[in-house]
C-alpha positions in Angstrom: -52.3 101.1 163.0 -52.0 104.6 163.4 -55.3 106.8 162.7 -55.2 109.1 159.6 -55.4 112.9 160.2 -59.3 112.8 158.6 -59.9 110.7 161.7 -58.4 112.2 163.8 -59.7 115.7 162.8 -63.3 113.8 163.5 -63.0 112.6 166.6 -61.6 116.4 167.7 -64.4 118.2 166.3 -66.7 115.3 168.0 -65.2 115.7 171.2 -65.7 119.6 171.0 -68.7 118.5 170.6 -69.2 117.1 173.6 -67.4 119.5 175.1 -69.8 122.0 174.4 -72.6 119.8 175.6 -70.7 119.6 179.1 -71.8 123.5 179.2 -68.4 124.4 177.7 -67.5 127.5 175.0 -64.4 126.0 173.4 -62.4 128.5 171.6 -59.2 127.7 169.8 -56.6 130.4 170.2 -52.8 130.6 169.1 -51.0 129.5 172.9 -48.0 129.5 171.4 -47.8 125.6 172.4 -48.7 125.9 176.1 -51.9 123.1 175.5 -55.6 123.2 176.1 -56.8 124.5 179.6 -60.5 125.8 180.9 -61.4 128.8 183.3 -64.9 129.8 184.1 -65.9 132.8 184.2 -69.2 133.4 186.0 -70.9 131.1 185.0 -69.4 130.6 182.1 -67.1 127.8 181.1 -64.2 128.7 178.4 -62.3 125.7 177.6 -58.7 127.2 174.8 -57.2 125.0 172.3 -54.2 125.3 171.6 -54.2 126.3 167.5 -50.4 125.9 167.1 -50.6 122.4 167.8 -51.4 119.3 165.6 -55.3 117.7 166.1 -53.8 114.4 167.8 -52.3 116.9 170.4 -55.4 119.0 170.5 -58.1 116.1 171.0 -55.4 113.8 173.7 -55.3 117.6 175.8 -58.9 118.0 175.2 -59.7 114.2 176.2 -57.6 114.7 179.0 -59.4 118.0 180.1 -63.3 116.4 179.8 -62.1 113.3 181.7 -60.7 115.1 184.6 -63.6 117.2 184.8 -66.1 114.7 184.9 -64.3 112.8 187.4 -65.2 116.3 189.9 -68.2 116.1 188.8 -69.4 113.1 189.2 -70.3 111.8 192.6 -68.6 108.6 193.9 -71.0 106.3 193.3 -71.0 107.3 189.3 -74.7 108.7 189.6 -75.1 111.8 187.3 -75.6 114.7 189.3 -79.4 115.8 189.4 -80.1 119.4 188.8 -80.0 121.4 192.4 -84.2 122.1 192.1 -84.6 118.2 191.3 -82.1 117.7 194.7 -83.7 120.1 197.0 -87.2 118.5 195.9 -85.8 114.9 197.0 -85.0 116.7 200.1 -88.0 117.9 200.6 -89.7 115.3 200.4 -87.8 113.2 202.5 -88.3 115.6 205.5 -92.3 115.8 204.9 
């Protein structure tokens, strides 16, 4: 059964969501159909939306996007990766 556009539209803005959890700003800008992409700045993730395309389009790109960037992000073993204060005390520890 194919999902209705209410769903769909859901999932998307729950997925921004997330995305914005993940330390992203998601902005949705006319691309002229050229898909979602991210570029950080800084510090400063910016993840674009493509505007001109349909929600199914926009949430497949942006499921696409999160999943590839948590697979760089997360170490091999599937661990999440502890803040760098939190890894430098395990460190330190280890050597005392």
């Amino acid at each position: 059964m194919k999902p209705t556009q209410d769903h769909v539209v859901s999932r998307l803005k729950w997925r921004i969501q997330d995305a914005t959890q993940m330390g992203f700003h998601v902005r949705t800008e006319p691309l002229d159909g050229r898909g979602a992409d991210w570029c950080q700045l800084g510090r400063r993730r910016i993840l674009f939306l493509d505007m001109t395309q349909t929600a199914a389009d926009q949430l497949e790109q942006l499921d696409q996007i999160l999943a590839e960037f948590r697979s760089r992000t997360q170490p091999p073993n599937g661990d999440t990766p502890a803040h760098p204060a939190v890894s430098m005390a395990r460190v330190s520890a280890k050597a005392a």
